[in-house]
C-alpha positions in Angstrom: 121.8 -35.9 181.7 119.7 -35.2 178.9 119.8 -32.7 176.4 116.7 -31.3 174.7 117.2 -30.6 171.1 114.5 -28.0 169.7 113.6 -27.9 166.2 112.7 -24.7 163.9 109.7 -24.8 161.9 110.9 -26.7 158.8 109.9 -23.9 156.7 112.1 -25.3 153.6 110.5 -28.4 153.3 106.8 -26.6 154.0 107.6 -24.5 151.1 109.1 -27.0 149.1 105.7 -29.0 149.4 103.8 -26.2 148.9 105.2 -25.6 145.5 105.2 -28.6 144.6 101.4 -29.3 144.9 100.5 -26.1 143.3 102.7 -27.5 140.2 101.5 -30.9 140.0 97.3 -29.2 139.9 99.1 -26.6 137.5 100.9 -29.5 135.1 98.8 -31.9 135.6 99.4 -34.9 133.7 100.6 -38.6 133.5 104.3 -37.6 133.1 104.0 -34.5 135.5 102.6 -36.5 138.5 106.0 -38.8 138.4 108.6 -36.3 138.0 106.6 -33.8 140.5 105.8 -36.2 143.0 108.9 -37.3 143.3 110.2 -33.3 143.9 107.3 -32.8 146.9 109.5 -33.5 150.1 106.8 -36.1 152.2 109.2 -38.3 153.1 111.5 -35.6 154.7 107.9 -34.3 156.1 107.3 -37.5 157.6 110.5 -37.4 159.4 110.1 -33.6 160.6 106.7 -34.6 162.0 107.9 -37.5 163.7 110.8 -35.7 165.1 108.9 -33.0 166.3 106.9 -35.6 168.4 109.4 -37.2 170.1 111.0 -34.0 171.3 107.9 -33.0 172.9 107.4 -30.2 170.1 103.6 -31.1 170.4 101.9 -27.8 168.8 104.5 -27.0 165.9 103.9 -30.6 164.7 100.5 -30.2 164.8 100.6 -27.3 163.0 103.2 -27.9 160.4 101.3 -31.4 160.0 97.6 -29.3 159.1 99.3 -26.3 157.4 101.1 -28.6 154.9 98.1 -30.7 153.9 96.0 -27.7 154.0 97.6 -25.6 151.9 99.1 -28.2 149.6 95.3 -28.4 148.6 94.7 -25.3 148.1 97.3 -24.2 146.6 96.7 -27.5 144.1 93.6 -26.1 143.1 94.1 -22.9 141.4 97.0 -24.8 139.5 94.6 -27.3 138.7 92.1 -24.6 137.7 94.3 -22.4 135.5 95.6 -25.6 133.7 92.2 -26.4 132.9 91.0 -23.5 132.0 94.0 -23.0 129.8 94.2 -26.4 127.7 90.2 -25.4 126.9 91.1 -21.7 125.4 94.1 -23.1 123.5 
């Protein structure tokens, strides 16, 4: 007998990317893409999206696959933008 497990939307790890990449464009520089890369959760995204796959949870891992790369860049680019803009006016 088999048991289907179902997963929630892994908002924590969604949000915890999402952050992460508006940082690193907000920071960005040599010493902020090491310690900020390494804070983004894409491993533990990897493993959601794969999990969500093999338990038949087709659409949320679509979804949670395109929302997280979509929104990690554009969230990225205001930080990028304001980091910019502000290392010009200083």
């Amino acid at each position: 007998m088999q048991t289907r497990v179902t997963v929630a939307f892994p908002f924590g790890t969604f949000g915890g990317n999402l952050i992460g990449c508006f940082l690193m464009g907000l920071i960005f520089a040599l010493v902020s893409r090491g310690a900020l890369g390494g804070s983004t959760t894409y491993s533990a995204f990897s493993l959601e999206s794969v999990f969500m796959l093999q338990t038949e949870q087709y659409g949320q891992a679509v979804l949670y696959m395109l929302a997280s790369v979509q929104w990690g860049y554009w969230l990225h680019l205001p930080g990028y933008g304001w980091s910019s803009w502000h290392s010009r006016s200083a």
